[in-house]
C-alpha positions, 0 to 999 in steps of 0.5 A, spaced: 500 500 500 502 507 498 500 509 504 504 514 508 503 516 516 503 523 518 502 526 524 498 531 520 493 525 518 494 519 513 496 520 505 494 515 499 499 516 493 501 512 487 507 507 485 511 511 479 517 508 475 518 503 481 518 509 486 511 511 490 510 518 489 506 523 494 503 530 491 500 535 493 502 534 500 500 540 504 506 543 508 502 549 511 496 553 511 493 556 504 495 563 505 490 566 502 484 571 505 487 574 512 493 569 510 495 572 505 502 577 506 502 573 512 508 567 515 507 560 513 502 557 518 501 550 519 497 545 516 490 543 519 489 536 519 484 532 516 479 525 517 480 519 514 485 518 507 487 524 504 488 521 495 496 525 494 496 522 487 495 529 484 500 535 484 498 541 487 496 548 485 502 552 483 504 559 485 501 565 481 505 566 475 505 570 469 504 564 464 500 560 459 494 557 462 492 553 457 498 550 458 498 549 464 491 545 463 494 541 457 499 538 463 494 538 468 496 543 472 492 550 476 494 556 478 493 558 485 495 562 491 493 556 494 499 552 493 503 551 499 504 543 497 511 539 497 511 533 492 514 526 495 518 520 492 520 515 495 522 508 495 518 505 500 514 509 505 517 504 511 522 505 515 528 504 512 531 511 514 534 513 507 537 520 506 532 526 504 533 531 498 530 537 498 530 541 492 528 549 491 527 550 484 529 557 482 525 562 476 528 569 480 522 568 485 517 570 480 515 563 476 517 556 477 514 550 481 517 543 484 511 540 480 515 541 473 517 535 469 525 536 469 523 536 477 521 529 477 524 526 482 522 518 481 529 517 476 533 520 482 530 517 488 530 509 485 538 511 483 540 514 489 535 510 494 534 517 496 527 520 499 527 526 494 522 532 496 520 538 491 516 544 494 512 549 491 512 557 494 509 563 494 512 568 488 513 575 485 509 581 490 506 575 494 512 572 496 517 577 495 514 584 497 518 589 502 513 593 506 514 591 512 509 595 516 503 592 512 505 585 510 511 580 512 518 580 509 521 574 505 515 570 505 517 566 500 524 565 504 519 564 509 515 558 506 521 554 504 524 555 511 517 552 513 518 547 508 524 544 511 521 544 518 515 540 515 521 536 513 525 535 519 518 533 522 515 529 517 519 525 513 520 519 517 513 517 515 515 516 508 521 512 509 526 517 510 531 520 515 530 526 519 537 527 521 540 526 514 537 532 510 541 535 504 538 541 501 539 543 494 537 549 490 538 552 483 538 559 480 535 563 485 533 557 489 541 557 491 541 564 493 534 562 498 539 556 501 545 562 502 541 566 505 539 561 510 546 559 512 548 567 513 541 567 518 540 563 524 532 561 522 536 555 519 539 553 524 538 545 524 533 544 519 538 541 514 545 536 514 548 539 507 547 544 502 548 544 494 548 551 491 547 549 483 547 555 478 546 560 484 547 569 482 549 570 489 550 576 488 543 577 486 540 579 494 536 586 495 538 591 498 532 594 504 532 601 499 532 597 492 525 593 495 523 599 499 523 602 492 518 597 488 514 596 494 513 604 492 511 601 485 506 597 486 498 601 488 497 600 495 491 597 493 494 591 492 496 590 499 489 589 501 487 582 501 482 582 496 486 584 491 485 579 485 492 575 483 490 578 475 492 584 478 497 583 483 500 579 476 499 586 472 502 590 477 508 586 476 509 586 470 510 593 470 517 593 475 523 593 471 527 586 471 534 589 468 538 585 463 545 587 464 546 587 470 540 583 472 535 587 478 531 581 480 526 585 483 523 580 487 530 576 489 529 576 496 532 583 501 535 585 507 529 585 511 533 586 518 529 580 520 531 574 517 536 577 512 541 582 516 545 582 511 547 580 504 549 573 504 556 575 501 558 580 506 557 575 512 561 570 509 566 574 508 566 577 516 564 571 520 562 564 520 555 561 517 551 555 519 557 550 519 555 544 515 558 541 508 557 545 501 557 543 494 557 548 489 558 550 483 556 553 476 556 552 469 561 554 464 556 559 460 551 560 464 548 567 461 549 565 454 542 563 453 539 569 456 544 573 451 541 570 444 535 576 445 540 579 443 541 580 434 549 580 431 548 588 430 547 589 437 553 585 440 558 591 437 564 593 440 561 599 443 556 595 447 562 590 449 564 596 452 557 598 455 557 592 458 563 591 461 562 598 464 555 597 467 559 591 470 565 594 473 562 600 474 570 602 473 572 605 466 580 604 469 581 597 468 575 596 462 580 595 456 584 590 461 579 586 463 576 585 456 583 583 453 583 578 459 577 575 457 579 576 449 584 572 450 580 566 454 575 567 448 580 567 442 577 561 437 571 564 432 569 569 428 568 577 431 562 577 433 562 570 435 568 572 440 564 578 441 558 574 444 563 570 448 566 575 451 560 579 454 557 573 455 563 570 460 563 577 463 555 577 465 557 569 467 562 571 472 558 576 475 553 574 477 554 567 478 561 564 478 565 569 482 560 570 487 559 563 488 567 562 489 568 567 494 562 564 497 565 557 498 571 560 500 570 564 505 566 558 508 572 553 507 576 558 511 571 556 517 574 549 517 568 547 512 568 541 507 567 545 500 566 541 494 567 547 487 564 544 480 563 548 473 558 544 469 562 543 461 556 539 458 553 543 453 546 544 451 543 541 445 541 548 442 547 551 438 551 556 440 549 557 447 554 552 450 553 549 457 548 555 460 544 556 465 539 550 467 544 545 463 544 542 471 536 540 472 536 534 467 542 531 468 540 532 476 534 528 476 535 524 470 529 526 466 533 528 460 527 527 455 521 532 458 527 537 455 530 534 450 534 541 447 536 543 453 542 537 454 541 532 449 538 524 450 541 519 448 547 514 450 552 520 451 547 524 456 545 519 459 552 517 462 553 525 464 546 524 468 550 518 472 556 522 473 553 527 475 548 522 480 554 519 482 558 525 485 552 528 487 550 522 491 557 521 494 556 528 497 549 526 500 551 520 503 557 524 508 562 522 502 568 527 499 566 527 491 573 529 490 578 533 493 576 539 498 576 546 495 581 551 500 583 558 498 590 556 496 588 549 491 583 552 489 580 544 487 575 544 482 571 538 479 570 540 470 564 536 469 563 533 462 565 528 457 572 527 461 571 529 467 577 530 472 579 536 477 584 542 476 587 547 481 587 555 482 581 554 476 581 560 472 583 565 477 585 572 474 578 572 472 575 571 479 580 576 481 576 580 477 570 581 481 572 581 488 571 586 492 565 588 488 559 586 492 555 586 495 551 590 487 547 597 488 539 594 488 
């Protein structure tokens, strides 16, 4: 029987690819009404077997509805539930995977396909846990007079609380928790190890593809809330218009604002997450992190041949480095690493490369380095595997489907096939060792500088690609 005791009441799942799966399991109270721009609650219990064979709704999102239909998926505020796989609800006291996804805290949700958690659970003979959280102005807006602060952050927190609680009904073990994240759910992970609200919540963490830089300031979240009309602080605002009043709050290209990234809200974010690592120590647990090799070429591909000119090179370097001292020697640095192709091929290389490091890889390291000084396991990756779609290499969201295994429900991101499949297992195998309290491969340390280049032939290498981090150091946090 797939059937899971909680202390909440009893859940009916389903068998699925030689797992049991438990969706739409509630994990808090629907914040909706009087609990709307309110913290998480805890769930009320029910009567009786509860069917936990259908995912519950998403966050509120911009995003096709029909779509959403067509995958037999709804859109609510009422959609604080976490998706459960497992290989036996029993006792068999496997280790729990935690997973936030990422979408900048405005779109996403644990119930996508590329989130599938049955291919990892049964490889990894793990118990595998996705969540759904509040999004956008809902999860996100800073008016600290009138509603709650970070409530996105908030929900996750509540989440892994459930989890510590919880998850033993469903074959796992509540004292061997991993945490991952990726995108901005990294950057909720970081966020965490720099408070204290964390603390005992999780074992290890994995920080996949994070813009760490990307945490607001109180001044530039204070300034959206400011945007938004004040009727939307009301509870009965409707979602359509909260959507509609998002819409209108600029997200930035170069450097990316993230105008509903999580912000430093005095309360459960004191400072941004970078600045702490750098003065003190964080929670003290294991981390593995890391980045692909070309996160941002991707989002560059809006961009036509003819706007990627020498003068826009240089615009962008400048937005970047805020320092018109040192423009031509970092753009001859990159030049040099990216000195194959054509002009314009170089071109999009460099101003790709220069965003790349920014606002994933450079924060990422100087994150885990200040961490490892504390006496911290740190394991550092960059993810070399590149997409199937031509001409943006290994970019952002590369990890997701080579993590989970589900390759074919986003054939164009890595490809399928024999070749994509055994970089899945490489990347399951190293994630797997990590999970289990095993070294992946040797520690990252300030003086090594051990990275592990995941690809076709994987192997580590020292002090990786140092002068171009050196670059950004001392550069963050941001402005906004």
């Amino acid at each position: 029987m797939t059937v899971a005791k909680t202390s909440y009441g009893t859940l009916r799942g389903e068998r699925s690819r030689n797992v049991q799966v438990f969706r739409g399991v509630p994990y808090a109270r629907p914040p909706v009404g009087k609990l709307r721009w309110q913290a998480p609650q805890p769930c009320e219990p029910w009567a009786g077997e509860r069917d936990a064979s259908v995912f519950g709704a998403i966050a509120p999102q911009d995003g096709s509805r029909e779509r959403l239909a067509k995958r037999g998926e709804t859109m609510s505020e009422d959609c604080l539930y976490l998706n459960v796989w497992t290989p036996g609800a029993d006792d068999g006291r496997r280790p729990v995977v935690v997973f936030l996804h990422g979408g900048g805290v405005v779109m996403g949700s644990g119930s996508a396909p590329l989130f599938d958690g049955s291919r990892l659970a049964a490889r990894g003979d793990f118990v595998v846990v996705t969540v759904n959280f509040r999004l956008g102005a809902l999860g996100s807006l800073y008016a600290p007079d009138r509603v709650v602060t970070n409530a996105a952050l908030r929900d996750q927190l509540h989440a892994l609380r459930w989890v510590r609680e919880e998850i033993g009904a469903f074959g796992g073990n509540s004292a061997d928790v991993t945490v991952v994240g990726q995108s901005s759910g990294a950057v909720g992970i970081a966020c965490m190890l720099a408070g204290e609200a964390a603390r005992g919540l999780f074992d290890r963490v994995i920080l996949q593809s994070g813009g760490l830089e990307r945490v607001r300031s109180t001044h530039a979240a204070a300034a959206v809330a400011r945007r938004m009309d004040s009727v939307l602080i009301e509870s009965h605002a409707s979602v359509d218009e909260i959507l509609t009043a998002q819409r209108a709050i600029p997200t930035g290209f170069v450097p990316p604002e993230g105008p509903w990234h999580h912000c430093i809200d005095g309360d459960l974010i004191s400072e941004h997450p970078l600045v702490a690592a750098a003065n003190r120590a964080l929670i003290s647990v294991p981390v593995l992190a890391g980045t692909t090799k070309d996160e941002w070429r991707v989002f560059d591909t809006v961009l036509t041949d003819a706007e990627v000119s020498e003068e826009y090179l240089r615009m962008r370097a400048r937005a970047l480095l805020g320092d018109r001292a040192i423009i031509d020697d970092v753009l001859d640095l990159y030049r040099a690493e990216y000195a194959d192709g054509s002009d314009i091929e170089q071109r999009r290389a460099v101003a790709s490369a220069m965003v790349t490091d920014f606002h994933f890889s450079a924060p990422t390291e100087q994150f885990i380095r200040a961490h490892a000084a504390h006496d911290n396991a740190v394991f550092r990756y960059e993810l070399q595997w590149p997409s199937a779609r031509p001409g943006v290499g290994a970019c952002h969201d590369t990890c997701l489907p080579l993590l989970f295994g589900t390759m074919d429900t986003a054939p164009n991101l890595v490809g399928t096939g024999h070749a994509a499949t055994r970089m899945s297992e490489t990347v399951q195998d190293a994630w797997t060792a990590f999970i289990r309290g095993g070294n992946p491969w040797p520690v990252y340390d300030s003086d090594q500088g051990t990275t592990m280049l995941l690809s076709g032939e994987s192997g580590t290498v020292e002090s990786y690609r140092r002068e171009q981090l050196a670059v950004w150091e001392g550069r963050y946090p941001a402005a906004g």
